[in-house]
FIZARO-826734 format. One record per residue (C-alpha): residue in three letters; x, z, y. Coordinates in nm, 2 decimals. Layout:
<tidrens>
rest/c1/c3/c2
ALA/X/Z/Y .
...
</tidrens>
This chain:
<tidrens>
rest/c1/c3/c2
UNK/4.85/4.04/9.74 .
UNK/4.51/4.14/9.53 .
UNK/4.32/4.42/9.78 .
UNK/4.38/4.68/9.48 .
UNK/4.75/4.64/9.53 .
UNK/4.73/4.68/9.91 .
UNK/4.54/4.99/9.84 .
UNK/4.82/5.15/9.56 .
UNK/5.07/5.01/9.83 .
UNK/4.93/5.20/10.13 .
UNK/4.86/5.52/9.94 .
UNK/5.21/5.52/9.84 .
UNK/5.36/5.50/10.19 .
UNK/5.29/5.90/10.32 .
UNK/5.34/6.02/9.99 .
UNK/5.71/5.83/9.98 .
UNK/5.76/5.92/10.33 .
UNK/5.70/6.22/10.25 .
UNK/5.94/6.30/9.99 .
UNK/6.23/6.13/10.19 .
UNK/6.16/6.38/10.45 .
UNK/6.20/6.70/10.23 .
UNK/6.54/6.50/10.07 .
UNK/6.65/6.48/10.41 .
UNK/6.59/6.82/10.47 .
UNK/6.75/6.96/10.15 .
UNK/7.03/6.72/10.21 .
UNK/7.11/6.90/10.55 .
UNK/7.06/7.24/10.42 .
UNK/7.32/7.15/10.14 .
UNK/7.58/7.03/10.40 .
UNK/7.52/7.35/10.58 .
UNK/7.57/7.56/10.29 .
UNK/7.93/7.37/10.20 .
UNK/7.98/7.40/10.60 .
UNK/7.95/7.76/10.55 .
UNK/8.16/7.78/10.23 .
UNK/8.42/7.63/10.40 .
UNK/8.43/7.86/10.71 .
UNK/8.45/8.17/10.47 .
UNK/8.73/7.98/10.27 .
UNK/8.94/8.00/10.61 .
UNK/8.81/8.37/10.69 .
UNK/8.91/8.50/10.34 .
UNK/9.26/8.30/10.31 .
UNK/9.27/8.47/10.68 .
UNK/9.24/8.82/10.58 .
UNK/9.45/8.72/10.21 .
UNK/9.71/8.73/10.39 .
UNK/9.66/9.01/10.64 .
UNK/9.67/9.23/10.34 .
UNK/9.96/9.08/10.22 .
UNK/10.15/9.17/10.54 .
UNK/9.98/9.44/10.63 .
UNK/10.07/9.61/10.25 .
UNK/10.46/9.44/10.25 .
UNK/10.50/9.64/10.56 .
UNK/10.70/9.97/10.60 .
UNK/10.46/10.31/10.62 .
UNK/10.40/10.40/10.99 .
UNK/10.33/10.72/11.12 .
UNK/9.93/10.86/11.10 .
UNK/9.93/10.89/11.49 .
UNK/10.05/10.49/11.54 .
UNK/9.75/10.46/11.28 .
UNK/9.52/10.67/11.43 .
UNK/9.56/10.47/11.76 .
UNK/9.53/10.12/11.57 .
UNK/9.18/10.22/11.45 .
UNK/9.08/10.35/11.80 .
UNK/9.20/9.97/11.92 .
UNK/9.02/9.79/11.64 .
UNK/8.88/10.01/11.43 .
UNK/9.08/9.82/11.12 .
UNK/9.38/9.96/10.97 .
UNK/9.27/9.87/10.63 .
UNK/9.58/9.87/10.39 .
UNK/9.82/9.98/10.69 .
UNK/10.09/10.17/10.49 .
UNK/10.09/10.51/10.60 .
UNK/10.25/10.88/10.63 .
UNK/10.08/11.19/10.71 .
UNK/10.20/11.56/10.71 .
UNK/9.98/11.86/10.58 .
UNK/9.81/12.08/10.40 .
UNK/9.59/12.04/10.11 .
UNK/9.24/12.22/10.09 .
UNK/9.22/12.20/9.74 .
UNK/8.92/12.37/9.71 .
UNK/8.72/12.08/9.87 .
UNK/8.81/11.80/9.68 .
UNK/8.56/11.55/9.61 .
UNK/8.53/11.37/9.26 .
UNK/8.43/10.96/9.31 .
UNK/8.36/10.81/8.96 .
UNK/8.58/10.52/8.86 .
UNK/8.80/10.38/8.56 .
UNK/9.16/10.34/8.52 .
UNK/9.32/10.14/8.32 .
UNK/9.00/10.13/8.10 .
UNK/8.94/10.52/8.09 .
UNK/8.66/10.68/8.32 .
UNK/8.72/10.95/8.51 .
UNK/8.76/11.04/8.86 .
UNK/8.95/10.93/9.18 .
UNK/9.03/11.31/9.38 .
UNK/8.96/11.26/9.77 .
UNK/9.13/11.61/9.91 .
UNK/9.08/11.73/10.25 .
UNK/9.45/11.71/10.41 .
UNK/9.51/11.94/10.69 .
UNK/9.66/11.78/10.92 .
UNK/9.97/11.97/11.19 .
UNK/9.73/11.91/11.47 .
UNK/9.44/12.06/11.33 .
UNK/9.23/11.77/11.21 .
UNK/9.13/11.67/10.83 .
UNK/9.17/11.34/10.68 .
UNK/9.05/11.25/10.35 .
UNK/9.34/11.14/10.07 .
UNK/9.29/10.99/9.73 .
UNK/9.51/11.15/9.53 .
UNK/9.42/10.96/9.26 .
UNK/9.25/10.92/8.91 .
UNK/9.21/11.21/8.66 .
UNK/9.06/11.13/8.34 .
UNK/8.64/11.26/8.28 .
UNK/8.71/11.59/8.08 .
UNK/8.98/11.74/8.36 .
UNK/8.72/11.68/8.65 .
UNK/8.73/12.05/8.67 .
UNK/9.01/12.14/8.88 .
UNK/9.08/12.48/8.69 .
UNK/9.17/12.22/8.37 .
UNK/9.53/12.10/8.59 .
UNK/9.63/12.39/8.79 .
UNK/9.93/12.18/8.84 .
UNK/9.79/11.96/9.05 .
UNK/9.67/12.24/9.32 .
UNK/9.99/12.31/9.45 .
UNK/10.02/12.46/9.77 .
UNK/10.23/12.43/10.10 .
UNK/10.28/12.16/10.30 .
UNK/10.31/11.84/10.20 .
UNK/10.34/11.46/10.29 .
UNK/10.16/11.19/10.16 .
UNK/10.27/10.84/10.17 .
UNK/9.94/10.52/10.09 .
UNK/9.75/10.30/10.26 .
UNK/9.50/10.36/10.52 .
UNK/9.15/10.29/10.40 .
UNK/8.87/10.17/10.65 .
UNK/8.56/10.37/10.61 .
UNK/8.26/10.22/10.43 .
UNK/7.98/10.15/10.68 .
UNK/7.70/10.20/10.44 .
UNK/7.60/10.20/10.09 .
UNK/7.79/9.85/9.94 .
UNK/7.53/9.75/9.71 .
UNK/7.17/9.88/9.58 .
UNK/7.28/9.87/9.19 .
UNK/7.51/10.20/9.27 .
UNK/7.35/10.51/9.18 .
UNK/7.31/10.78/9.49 .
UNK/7.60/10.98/9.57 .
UNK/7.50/11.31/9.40 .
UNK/7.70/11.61/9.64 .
UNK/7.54/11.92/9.45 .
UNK/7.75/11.80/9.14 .
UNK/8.05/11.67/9.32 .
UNK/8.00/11.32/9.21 .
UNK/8.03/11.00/9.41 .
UNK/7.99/10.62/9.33 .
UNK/8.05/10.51/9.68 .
UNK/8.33/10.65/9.89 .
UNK/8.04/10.81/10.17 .
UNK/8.31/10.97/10.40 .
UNK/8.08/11.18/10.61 .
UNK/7.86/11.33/10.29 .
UNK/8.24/11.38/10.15 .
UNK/8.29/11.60/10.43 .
UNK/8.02/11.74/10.48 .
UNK/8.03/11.91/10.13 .
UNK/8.37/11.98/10.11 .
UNK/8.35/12.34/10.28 .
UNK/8.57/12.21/10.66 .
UNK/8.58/12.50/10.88 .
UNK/8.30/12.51/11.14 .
UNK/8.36/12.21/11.43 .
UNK/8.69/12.08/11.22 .
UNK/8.77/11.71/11.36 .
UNK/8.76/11.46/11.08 .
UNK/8.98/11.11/11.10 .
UNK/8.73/10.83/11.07 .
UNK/8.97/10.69/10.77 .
UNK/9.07/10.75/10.44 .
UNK/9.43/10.76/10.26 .
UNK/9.50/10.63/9.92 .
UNK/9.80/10.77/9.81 .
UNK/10.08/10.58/9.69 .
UNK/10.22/10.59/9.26 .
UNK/10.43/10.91/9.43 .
UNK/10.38/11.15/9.10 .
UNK/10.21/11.45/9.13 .
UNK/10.31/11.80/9.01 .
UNK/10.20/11.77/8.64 .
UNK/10.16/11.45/8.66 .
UNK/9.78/11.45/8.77 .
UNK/9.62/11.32/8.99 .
UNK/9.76/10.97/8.90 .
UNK/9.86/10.77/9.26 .
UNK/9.88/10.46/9.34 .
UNK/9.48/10.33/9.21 .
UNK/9.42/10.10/9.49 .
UNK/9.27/9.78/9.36 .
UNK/9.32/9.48/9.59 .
UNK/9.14/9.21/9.42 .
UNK/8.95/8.97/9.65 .
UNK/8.77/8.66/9.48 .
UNK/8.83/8.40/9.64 .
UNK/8.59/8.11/9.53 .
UNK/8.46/7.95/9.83 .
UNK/8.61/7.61/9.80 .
UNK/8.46/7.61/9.47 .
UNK/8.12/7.68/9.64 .
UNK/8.17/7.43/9.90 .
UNK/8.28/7.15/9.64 .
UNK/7.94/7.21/9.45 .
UNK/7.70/7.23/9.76 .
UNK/7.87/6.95/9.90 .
UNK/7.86/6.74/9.55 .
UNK/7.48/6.85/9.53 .
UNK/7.43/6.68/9.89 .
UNK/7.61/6.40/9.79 .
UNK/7.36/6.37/9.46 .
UNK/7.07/6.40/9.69 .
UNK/7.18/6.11/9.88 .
UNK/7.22/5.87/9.60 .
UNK/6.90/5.96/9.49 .
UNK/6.76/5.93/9.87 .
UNK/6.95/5.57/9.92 .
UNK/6.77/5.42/9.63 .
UNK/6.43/5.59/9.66 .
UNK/6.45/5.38/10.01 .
UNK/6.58/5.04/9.83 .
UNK/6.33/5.05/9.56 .
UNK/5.94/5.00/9.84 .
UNK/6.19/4.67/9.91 .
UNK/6.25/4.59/9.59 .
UNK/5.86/4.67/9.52 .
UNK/5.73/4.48/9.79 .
UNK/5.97/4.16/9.68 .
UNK/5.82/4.17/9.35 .
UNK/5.46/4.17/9.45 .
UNK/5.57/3.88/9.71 .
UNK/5.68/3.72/9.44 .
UNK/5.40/3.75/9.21 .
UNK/5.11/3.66/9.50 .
UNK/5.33/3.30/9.51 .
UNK/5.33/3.25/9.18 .
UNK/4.96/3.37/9.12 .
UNK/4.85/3.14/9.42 .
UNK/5.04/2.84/9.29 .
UNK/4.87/2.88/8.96 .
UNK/4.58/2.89/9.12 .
</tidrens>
């Protein structure tokens, strides 16, 4: 082997070594990533079907409920009854669609026989009859009992491309329980269920609000994920296997070539 060659040949080791050792390191980081992909696969098809029992299930009653989410503090999607009174006066507009209109979903204060407030989604009402004084229908009074499913309460804003919640004009974006609340006019010290109720597709007088808008529709695309990360790893090693077979291959030629070169020599 000429002394140039040696040179090029040992230049070329730390640079090769190198890049193997950011491969390897991607390569892990892609396994991980599938790893991952496939333990949210099993948590999602896990909770799947806890909704799918949970909502096939017969109502229960708010105070079996209300001790489930003292337990756990999940009762998402439990079917549910409670017993009350509506205080129409503080209901609280969220903005959504339904059905391709926009409009609103109405969360009412329901008072409950034992004094406390819980919050119900009515249901939708299309933009122009936000104004409660446009459906007098639906502000019927005297008791009343509400049949849904029990909502767990958001733990904070779900995502930065929402607008704020805007309580001086009675419009929300994301369902903020306490700021709810707080704005709908509850009598002074008034205990508040740390849940929501969406009512069920029972119709309402005049026929607004419109029950029965909960949307359970839960992507479920991890194996997806974990096929690609893991295929990506896969990739990598190809690549990685004959990055480290071609210095051999290299180092056979030049072998080679120094025999021949001597024996012409």
């Amino acid at each position: 082997m000429s002394t140039t060659s040696a040179s090029i040949a040992g230049r070329s080791r730390p640079k090769t070594a190198l890049l193997l050792g950011l491969g390897l390191m991607l390569f892990f980081i892609l396994l991980a990533l599938g790893t991952w992909q496939v333990q949210r696969l099993y948590w999602k098809e896990g909770l799947l079907q806890t909704i799918d029992r949970r909502t096939h299930s017969a109502p229960v009653p708010f105070a079996e409920v209300e001790k489930r989410f003292a337990a756990s503090g999940d009762v998402d999607y439990t079917p549910v009854t409670a017993s009350g009174t509506f205080l129409h006066q503080g209901e609280r507009h969220f903005f959504a669609t339904w059905e391709g209109q926009s409009g609103f979903d109405i969360f009412t204060p329901l008072h409950l026989e034992d004094g406390c407030f819980v919050l119900i989604n009515r249901g939708f009402v299309p933009y122009d009859l936000k104004d409660a004084a446009k459906r007098p229908q639906s502000q019927g009074a005297g008791q009343v009992t509400v049949t849904g499913l029990a909502r767990n309460p958001l733990p904070a804003k779900p995502s930065m491309m929402l607008p704020d919640n805007d309580p001086q004009k009675n419009i929300f974006y994301w369902k903020d329980r306490d700021a709810m609340a707080a704005s709908a006019g509850l009598p002074a010290g008034a205990g508040l269920m740390p849940f929501f109720i969406d009512a069920d597709a029972t119709p309402n007088p005049g026929g607004l609000p419109v029950g029965g808008v909960t949307i359970i529709d839960l992507p479920n695309s991890h194996l997806q994920y974990a096929v690609t990360w893991y295929g990506l790893a896969a990739a990598l090693a190809g690549v990685l296997i004959f990055r480290l077979r071609r210095p051999a291959k290299d180092a056979s030629a030049r072998k080679s070539e120094s025999i021949f070169g001597k024996h012409d020599a």
